[in-house]
Backbone as JSON, one array per atom type, in Angstrom:
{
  "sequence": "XXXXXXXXXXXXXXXXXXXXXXXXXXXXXXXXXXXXXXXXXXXXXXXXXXXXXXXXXXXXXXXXXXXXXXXXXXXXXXXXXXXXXXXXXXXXXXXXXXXXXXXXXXXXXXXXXXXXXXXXXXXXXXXXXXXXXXXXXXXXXXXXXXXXXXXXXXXXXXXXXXXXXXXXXXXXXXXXXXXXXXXXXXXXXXXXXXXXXXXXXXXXXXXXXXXXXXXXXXXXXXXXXXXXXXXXXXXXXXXXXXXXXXXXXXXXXXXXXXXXXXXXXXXX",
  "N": [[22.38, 101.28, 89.63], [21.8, 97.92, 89.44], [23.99, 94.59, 89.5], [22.92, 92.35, 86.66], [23.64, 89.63, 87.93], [23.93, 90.15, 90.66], [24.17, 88.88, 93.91], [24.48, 86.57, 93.8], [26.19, 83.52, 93.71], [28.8, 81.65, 92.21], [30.36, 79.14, 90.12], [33.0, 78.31, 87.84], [34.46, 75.72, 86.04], [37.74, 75.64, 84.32], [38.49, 78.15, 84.4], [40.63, 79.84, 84.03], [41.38, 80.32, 81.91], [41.08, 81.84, 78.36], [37.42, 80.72, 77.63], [36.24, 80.37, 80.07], [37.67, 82.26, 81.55], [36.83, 84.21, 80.65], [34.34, 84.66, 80.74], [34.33, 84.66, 83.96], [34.93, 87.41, 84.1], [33.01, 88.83, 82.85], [30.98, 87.77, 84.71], [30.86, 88.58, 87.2], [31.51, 91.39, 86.67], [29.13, 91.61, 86.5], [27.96, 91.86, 89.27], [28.29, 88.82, 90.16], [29.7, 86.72, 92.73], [32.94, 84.83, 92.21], [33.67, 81.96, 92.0], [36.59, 80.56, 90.25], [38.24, 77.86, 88.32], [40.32, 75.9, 87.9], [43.97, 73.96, 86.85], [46.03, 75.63, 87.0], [47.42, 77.36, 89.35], [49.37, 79.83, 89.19], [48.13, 81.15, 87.16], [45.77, 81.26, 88.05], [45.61, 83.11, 90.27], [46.51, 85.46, 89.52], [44.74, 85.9, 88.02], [42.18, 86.4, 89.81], [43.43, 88.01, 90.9], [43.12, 90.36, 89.42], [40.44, 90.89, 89.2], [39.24, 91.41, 91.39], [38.13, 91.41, 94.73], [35.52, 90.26, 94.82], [36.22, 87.7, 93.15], [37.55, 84.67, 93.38], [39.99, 81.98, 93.51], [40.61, 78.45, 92.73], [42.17, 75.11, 92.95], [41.84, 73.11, 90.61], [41.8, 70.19, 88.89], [40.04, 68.78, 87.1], [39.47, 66.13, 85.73], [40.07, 64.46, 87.91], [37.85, 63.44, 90.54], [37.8, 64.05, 92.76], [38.97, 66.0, 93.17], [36.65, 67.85, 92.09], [34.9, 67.36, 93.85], [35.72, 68.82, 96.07], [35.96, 71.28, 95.32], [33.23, 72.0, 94.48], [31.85, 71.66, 97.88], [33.77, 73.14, 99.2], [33.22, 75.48, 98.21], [30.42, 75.71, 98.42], [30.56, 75.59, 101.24], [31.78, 78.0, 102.16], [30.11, 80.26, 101.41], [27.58, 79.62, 101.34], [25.8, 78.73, 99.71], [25.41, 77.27, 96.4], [24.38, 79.35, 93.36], [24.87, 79.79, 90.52], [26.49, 76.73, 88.19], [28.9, 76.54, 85.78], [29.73, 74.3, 83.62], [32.48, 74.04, 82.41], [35.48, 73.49, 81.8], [37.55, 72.03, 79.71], [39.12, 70.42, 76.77], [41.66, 69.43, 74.15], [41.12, 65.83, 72.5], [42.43, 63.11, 72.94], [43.67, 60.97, 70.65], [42.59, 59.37, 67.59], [40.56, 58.29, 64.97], [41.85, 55.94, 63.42], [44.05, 55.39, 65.16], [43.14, 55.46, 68.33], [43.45, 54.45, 71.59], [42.14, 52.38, 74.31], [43.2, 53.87, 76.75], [43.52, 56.74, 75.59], [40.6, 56.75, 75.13], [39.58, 56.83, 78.14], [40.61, 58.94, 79.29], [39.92, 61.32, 77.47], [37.24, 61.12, 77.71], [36.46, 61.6, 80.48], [37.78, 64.32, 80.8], [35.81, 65.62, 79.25], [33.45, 64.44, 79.48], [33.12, 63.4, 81.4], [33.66, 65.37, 83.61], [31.41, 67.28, 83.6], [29.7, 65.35, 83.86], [30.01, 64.68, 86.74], [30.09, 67.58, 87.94], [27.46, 68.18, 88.02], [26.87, 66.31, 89.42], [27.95, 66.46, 91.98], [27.17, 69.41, 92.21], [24.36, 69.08, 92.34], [22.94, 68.7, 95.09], [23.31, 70.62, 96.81], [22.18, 73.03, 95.21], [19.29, 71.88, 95.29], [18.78, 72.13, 98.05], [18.58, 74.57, 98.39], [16.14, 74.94, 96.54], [16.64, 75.52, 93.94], [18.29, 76.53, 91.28], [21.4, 76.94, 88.84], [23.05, 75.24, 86.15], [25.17, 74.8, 84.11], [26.38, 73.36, 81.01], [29.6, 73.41, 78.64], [29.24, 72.58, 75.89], [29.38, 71.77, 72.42], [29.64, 72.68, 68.35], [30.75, 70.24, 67.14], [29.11, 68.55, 68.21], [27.26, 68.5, 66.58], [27.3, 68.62, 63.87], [29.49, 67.15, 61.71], [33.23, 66.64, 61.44], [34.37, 69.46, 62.69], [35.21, 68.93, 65.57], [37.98, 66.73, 66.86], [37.79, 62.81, 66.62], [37.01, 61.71, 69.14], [36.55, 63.93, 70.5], [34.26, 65.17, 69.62], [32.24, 63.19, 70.02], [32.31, 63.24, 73.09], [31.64, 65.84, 73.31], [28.53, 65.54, 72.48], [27.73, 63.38, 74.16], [27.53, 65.52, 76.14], [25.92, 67.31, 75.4], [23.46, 65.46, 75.39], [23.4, 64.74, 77.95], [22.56, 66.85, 79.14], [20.42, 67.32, 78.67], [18.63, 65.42, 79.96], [19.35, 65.76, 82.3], [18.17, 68.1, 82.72], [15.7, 67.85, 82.38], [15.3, 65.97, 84.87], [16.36, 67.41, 86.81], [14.81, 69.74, 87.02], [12.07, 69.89, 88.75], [13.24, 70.25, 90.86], [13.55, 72.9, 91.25], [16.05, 73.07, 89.66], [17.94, 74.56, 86.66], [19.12, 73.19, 83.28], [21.43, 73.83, 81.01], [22.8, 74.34, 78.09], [26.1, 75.38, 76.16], [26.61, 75.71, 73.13], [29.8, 76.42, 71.41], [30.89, 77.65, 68.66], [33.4, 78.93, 66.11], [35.59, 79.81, 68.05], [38.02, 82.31, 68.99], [40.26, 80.29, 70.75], [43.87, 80.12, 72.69], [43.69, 77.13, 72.82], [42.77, 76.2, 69.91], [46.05, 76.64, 69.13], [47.58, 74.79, 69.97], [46.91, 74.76, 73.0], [46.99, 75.64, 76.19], [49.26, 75.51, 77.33], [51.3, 75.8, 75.3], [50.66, 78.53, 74.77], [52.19, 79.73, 76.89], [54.16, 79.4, 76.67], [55.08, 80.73, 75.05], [56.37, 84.16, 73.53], [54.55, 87.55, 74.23], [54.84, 88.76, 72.0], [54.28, 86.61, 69.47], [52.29, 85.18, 70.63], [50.72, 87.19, 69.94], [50.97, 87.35, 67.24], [50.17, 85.05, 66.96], [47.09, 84.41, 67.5], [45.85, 86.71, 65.74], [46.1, 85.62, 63.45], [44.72, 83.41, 63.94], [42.1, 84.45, 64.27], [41.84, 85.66, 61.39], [41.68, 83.17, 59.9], [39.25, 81.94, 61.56], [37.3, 83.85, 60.86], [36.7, 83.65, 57.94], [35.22, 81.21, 58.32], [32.33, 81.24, 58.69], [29.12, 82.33, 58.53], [28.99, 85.28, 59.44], [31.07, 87.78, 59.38], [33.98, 87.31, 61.39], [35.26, 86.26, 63.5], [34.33, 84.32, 67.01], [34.95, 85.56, 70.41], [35.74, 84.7, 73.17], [33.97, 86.38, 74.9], [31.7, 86.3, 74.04], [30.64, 83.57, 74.25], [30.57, 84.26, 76.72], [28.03, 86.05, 77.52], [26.27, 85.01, 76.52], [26.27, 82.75, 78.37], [25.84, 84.37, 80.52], [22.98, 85.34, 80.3], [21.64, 82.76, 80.48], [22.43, 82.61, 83.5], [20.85, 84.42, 84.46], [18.0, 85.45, 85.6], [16.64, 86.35, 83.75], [16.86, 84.43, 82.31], [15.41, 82.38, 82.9], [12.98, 80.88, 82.47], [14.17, 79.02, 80.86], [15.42, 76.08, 80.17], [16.95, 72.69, 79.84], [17.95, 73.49, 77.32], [20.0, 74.02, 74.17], [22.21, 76.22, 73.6], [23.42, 77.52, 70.24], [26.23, 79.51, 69.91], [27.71, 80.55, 67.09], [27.8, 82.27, 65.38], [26.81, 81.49, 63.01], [27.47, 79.33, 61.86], [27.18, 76.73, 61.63], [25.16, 76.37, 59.97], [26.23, 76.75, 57.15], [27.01, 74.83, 54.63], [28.0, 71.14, 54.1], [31.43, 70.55, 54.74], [34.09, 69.14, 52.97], [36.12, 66.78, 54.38], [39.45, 67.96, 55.07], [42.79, 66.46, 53.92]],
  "CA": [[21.65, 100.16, 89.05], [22.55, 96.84, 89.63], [24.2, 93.44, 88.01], [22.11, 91.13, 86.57], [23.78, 88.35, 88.5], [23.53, 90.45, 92.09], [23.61, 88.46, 95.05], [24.72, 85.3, 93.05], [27.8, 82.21, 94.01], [29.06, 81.14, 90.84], [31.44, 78.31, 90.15], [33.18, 78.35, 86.48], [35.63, 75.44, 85.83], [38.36, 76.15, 83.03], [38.24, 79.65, 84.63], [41.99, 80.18, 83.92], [42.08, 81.25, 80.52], [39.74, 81.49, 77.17], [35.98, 81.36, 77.66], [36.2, 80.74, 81.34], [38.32, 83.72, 82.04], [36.03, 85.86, 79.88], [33.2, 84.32, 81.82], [34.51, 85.43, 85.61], [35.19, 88.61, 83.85], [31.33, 89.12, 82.84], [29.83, 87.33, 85.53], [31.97, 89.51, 88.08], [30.88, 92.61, 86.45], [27.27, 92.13, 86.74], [27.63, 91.39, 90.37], [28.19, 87.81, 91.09], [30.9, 86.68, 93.77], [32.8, 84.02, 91.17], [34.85, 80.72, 92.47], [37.19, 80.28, 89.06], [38.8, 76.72, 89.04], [41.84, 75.54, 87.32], [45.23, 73.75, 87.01], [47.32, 76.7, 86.65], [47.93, 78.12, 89.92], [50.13, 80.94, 88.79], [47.38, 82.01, 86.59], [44.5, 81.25, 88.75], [45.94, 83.73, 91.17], [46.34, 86.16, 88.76], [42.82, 86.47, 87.17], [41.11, 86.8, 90.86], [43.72, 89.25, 92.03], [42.43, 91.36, 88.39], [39.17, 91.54, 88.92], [39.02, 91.93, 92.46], [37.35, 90.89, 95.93], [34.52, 89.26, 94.24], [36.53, 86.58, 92.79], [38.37, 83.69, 94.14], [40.84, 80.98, 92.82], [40.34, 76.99, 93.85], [42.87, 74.53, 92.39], [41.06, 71.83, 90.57], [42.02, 69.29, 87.68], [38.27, 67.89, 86.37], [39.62, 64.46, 85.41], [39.59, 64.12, 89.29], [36.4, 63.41, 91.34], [37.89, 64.18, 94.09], [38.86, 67.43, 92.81], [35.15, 68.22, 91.71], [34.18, 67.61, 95.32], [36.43, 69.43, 96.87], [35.84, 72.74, 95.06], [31.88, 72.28, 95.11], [31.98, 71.11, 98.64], [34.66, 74.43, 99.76], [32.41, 76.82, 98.13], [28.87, 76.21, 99.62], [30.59, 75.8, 103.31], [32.25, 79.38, 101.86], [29.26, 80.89, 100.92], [26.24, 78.79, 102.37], [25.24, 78.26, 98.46], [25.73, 77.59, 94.72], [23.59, 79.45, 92.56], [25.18, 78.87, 88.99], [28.13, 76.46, 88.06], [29.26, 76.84, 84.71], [30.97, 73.15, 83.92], [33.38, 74.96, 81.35], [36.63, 72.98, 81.53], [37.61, 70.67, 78.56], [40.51, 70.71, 76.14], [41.59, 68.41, 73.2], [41.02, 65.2, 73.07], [43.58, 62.52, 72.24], [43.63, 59.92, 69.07], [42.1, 59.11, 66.31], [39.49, 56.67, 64.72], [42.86, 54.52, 63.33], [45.0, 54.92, 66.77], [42.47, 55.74, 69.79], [43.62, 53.21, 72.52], [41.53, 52.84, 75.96], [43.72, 55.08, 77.69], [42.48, 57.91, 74.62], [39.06, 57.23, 75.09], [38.97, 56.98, 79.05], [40.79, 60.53, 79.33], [39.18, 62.08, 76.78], [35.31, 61.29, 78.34], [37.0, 62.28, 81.57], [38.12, 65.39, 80.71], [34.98, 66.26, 78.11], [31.91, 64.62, 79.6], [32.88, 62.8, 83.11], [33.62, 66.49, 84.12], [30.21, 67.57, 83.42], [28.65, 64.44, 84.86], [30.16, 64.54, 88.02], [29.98, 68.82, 88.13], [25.77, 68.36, 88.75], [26.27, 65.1, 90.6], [27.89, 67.36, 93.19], [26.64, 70.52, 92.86], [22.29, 68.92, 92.34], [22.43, 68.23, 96.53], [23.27, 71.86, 97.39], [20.72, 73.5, 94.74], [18.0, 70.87, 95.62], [18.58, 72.09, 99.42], [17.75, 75.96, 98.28], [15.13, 74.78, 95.74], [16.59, 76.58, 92.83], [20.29, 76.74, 90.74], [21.27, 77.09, 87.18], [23.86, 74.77, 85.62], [25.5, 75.38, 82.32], [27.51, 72.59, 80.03], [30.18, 73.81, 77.51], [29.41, 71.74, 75.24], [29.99, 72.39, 71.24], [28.64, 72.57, 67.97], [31.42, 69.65, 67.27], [28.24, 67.76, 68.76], [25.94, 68.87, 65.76], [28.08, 68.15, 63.2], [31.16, 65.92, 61.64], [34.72, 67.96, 60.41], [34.07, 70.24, 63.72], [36.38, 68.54, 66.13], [38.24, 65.37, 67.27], [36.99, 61.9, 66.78], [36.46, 61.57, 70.82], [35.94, 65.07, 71.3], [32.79, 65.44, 69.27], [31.43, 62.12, 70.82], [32.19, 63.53, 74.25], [30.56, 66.75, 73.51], [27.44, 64.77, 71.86], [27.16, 63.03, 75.62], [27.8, 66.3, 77.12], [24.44, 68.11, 75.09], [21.7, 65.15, 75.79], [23.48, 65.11, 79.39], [22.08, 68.07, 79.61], [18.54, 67.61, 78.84], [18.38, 64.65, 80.57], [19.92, 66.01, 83.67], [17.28, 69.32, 83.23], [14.18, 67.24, 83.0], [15.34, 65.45, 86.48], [16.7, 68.16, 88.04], [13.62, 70.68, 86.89], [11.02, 70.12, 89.59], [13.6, 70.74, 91.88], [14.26, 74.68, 90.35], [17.18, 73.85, 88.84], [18.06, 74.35, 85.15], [20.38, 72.81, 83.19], [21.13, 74.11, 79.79], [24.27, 74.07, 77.62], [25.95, 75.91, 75.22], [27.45, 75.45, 71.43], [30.2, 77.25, 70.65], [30.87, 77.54, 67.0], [34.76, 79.0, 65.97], [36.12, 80.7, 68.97], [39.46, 82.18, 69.15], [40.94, 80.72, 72.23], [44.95, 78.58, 72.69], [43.54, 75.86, 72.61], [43.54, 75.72, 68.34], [47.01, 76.26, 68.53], [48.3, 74.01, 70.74], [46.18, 74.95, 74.03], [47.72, 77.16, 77.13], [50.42, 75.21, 77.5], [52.11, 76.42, 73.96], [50.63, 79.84, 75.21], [52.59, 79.99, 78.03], [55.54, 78.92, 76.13], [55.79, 82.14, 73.85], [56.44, 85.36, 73.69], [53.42, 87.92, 74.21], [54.24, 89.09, 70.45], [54.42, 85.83, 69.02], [50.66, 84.96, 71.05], [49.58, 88.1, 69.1], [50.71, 86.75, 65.81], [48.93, 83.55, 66.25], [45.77, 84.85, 67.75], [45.6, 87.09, 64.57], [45.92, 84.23, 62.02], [43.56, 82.66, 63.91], [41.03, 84.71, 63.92], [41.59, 85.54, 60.73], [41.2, 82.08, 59.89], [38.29, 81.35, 61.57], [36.52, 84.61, 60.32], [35.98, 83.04, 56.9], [34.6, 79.92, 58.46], [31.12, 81.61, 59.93], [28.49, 83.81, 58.13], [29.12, 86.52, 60.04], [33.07, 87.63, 58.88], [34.23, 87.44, 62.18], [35.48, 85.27, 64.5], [33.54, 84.34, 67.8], [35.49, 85.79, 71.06], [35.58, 84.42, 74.8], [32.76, 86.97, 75.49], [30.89, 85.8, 73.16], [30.09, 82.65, 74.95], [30.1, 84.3, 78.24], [27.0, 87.09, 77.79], [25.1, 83.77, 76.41], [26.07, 82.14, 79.96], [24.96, 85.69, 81.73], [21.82, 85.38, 79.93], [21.39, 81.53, 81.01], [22.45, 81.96, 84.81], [20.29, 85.48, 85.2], [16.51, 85.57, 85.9], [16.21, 86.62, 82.27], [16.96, 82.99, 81.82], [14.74, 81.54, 84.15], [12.26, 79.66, 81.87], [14.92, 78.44, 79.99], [15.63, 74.94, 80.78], [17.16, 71.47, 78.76], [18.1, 74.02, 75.82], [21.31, 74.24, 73.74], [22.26, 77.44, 72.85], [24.19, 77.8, 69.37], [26.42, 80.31, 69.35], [28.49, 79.96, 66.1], [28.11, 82.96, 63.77], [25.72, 80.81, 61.65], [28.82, 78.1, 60.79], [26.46, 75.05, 61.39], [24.47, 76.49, 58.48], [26.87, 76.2, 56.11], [26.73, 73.64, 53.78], [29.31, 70.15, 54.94], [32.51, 70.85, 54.18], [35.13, 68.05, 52.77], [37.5, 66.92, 55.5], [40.86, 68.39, 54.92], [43.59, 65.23, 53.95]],
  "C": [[22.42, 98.87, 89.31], [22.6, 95.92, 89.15], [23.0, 93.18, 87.64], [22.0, 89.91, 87.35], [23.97, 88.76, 90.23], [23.3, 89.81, 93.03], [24.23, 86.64, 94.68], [25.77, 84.64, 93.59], [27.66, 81.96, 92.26], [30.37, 80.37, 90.38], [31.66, 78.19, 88.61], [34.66, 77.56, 86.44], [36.25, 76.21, 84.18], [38.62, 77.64, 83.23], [39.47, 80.69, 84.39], [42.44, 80.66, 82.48], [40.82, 81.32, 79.19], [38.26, 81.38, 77.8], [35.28, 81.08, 79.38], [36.4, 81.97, 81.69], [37.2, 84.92, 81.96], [34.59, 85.52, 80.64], [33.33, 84.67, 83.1], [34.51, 86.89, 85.36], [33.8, 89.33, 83.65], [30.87, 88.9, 83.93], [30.19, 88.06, 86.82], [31.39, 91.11, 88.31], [29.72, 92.98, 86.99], [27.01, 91.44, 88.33], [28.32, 90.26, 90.93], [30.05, 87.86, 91.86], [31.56, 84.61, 92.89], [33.96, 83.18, 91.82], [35.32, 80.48, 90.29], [38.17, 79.09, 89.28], [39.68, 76.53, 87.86], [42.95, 74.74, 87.61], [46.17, 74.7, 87.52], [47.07, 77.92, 88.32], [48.41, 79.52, 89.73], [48.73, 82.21, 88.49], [46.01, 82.09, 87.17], [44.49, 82.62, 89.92], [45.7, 84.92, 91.07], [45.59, 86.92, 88.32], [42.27, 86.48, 88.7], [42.1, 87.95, 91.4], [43.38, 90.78, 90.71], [41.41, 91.76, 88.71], [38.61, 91.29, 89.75], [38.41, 90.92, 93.66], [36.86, 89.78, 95.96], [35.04, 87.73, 93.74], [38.09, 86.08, 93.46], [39.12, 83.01, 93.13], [40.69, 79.24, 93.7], [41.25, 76.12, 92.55], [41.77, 73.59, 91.91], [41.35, 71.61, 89.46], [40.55, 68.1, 87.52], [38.43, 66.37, 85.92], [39.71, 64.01, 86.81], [38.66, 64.31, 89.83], [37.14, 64.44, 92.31], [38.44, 66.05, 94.83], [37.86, 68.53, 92.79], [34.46, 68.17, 93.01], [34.39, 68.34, 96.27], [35.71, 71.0, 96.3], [34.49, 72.46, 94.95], [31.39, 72.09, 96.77], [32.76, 72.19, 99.27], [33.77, 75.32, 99.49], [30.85, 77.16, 98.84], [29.24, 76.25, 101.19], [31.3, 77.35, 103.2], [31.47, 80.05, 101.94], [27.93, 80.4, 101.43], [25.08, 78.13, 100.98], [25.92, 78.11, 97.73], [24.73, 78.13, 93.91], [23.43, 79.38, 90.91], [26.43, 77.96, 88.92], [27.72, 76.2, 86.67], [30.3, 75.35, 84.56], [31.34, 73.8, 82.48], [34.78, 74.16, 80.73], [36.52, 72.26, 80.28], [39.19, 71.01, 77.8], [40.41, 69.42, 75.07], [41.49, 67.26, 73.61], [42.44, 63.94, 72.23], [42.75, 60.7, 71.57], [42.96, 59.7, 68.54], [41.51, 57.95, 65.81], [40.62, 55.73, 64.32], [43.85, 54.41, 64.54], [44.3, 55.18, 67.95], [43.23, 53.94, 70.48], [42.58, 53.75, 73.68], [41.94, 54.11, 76.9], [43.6, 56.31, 76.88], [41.57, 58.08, 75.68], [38.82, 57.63, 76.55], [39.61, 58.58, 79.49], [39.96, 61.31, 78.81], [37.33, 61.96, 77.21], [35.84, 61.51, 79.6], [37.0, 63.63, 81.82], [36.77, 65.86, 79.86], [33.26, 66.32, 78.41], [31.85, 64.0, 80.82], [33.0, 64.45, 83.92], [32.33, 67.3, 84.41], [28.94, 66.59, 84.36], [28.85, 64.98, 86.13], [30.62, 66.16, 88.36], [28.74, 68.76, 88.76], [25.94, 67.3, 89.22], [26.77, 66.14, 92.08], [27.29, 68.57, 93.79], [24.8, 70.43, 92.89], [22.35, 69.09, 94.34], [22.0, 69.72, 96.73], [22.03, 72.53, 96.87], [19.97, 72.7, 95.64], [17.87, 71.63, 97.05], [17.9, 73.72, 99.39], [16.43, 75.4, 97.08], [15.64, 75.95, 94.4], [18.05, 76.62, 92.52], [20.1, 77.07, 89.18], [22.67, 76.15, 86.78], [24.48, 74.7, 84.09], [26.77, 74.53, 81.62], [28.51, 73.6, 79.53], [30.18, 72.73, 76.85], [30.15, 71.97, 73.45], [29.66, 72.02, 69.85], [29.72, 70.69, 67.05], [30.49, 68.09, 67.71], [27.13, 67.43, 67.58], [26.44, 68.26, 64.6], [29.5, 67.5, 62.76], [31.99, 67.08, 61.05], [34.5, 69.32, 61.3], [34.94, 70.02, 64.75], [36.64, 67.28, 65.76], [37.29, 64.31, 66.71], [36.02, 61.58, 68.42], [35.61, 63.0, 71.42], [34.36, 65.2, 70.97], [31.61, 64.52, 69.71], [31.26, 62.93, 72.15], [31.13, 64.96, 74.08], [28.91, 66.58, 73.28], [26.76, 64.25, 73.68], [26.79, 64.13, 76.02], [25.56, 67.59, 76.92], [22.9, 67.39, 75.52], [22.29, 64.88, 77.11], [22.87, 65.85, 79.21], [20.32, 68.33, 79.86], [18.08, 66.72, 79.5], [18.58, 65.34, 82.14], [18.79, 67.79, 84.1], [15.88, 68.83, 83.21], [14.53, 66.79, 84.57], [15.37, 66.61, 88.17], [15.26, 69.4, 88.35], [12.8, 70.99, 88.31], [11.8, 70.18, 90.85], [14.15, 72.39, 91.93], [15.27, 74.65, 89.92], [17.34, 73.73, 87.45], [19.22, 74.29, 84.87], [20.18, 72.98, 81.82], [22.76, 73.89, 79.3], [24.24, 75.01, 76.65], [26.81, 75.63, 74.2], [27.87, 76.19, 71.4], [30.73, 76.98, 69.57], [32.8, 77.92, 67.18], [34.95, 80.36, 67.11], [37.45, 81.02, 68.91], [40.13, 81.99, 70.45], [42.76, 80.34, 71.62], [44.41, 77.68, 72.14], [43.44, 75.17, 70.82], [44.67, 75.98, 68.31], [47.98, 75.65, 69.35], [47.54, 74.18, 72.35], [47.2, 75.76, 74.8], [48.48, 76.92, 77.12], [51.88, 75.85, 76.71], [51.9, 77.78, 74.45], [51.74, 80.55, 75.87], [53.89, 80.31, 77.48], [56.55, 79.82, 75.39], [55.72, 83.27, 74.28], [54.78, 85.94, 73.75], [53.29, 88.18, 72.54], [54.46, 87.98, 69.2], [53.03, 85.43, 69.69], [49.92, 85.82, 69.73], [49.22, 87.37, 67.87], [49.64, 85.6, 65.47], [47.62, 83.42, 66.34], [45.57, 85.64, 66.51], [45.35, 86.11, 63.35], [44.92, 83.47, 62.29], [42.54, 83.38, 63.56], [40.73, 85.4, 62.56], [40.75, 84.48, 59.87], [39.78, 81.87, 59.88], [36.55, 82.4, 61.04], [36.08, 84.16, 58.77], [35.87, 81.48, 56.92], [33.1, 80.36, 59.0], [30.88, 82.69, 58.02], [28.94, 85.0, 58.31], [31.23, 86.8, 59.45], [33.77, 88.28, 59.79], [34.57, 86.33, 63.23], [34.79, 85.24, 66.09], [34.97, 84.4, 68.97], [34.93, 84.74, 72.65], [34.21, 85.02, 75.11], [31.43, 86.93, 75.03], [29.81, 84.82, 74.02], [29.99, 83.26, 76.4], [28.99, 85.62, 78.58], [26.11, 86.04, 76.71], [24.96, 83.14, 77.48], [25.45, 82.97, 80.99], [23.78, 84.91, 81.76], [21.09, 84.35, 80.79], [21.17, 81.82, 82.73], [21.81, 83.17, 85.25], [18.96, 85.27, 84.69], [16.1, 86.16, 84.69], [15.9, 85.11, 81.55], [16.32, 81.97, 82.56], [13.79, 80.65, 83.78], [12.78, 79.02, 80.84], [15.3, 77.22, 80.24], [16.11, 73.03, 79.47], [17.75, 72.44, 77.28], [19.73, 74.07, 75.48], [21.3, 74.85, 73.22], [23.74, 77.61, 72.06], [24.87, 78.93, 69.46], [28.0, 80.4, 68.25], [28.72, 80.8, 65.23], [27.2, 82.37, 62.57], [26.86, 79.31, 61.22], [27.97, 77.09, 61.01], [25.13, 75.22, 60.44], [25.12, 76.42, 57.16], [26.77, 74.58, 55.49], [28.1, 72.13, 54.36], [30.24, 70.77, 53.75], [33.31, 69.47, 54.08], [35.96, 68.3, 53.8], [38.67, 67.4, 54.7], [41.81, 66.92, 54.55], [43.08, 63.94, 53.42]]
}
């Protein structure tokens, strides 16, 4: 029997660790042949020599265009297409409604929602030329509500969700869809300092803190459980496989129910 995503190209920035990773790791499974993009060398290397043939490694830092062109731009002369890209990358964002300076804000929409822009400004030509793609935000529910992330971040993700519907009405009548998705409390790094701190520790000192987290974030959600990597990436299947094919402009929650909860008082 065969994948779901069978026959498929599939480009997934952020692909180097947390809900990327777990995304090449699904989308892999069910077939597709997966470009995974990243900083981290080491670890980019790593995760395609795991999970085989099918998947590749392409250096790329998303606050660069020139980056974003390069790895959409390598993979269709690789492959002769794109049929999903997954714009995935992001990370915290830096300062705060009493210290943001310019150099904050223009990183932080760089890294959160210029990544995203300029993901379908490169990869719309190629679709458009087969008549047909699938494109997929990470956006977050950080977008939906306040005391969810950052001051910048939750703006940037806010762009990053009506990007999306804007950019799937336009792109529509050319077959491609562009949808996004909310994730609610995930356990990646990135709450406790992002990969970098990861990297930094022991494996049984990771454990510890991945446990606390998801303790943690298990009594933040309905459900009394914390939301995993794979979580968000068999909602992206769904999206970039022919199951998901009249799906189009939508943002898909997945949160555990936490943006039903009632507002919570900021902390401080």
């Amino acid at each position: 029997m065969g994948g779901r995503l069978d026959g498929k190209i599939a480009v997934i920035t952020g692909g180097t660790s947390g809900i990327g990773e777990a995304t090449a790791e699904v989308f892999a499974a069910e077939g597709a042949t997966v470009v995974i993009a990243g900083r981290s060398e080491e670890k980019g290397a790593a995760i395609a020599a795991r999970l085989g043939d099918k998947v590749s490694y392409k250096k790329c830092d998303v606050t660069e265009e020139a980056d974003i062109k390069a790895l959409i731009e390598s993979t269709a002369e690789a492959f002769g297409r794109i049929d999903c890209l997954f714009n995935n990358a992001g990370g915290k964002d830096r300062g705060t409604l009493d210290t943001v300076t310019m150099d904050d804000f223009v990183y932080s929409m760089k890294l959160l929602l210029g990544s995203a822009v300029l993901g379908i400004r490169y990869a719309a030509p190629v679709m458009k030329a087969r008549g047909s793609g699938c494109i997929i935000n990470n956006s977050s529910i950080a977008a939906l509500r306040s005391n969810q992330g950052g001051y910048l971040y939750s703006a940037a993700k806010a762009g990053v969700t009506q990007l999306t519907r804007i950019a799937g009405v336009q792109l529509g009548p050319h077959g491609i869809r562009v949808n996004c998705i909310s994730p609610g409390a995930i356990a990646t790094p990135i709450f406790y300092g992002g990969s970098q701190v990861a990297q930094a520790l022991d494996d049984e000192a990771n454990q510890r803190k991945m446990d606390k987290l998801m303790r943690n974030l298990a009594r933040a959600t309905p459900l009394p459980r914390a939301g995993i990597g794979k979580d968000i990436a068999y909602a992206a299947l769904f999206l970039a496989s022919d199951e998901g094919s009249f799906v189009n402009c939508h943002d898909l929650v997945v949160d555990g129910g936490r943006t039903s909860l009632f507002y919570e008082k900021p902390q401080g």
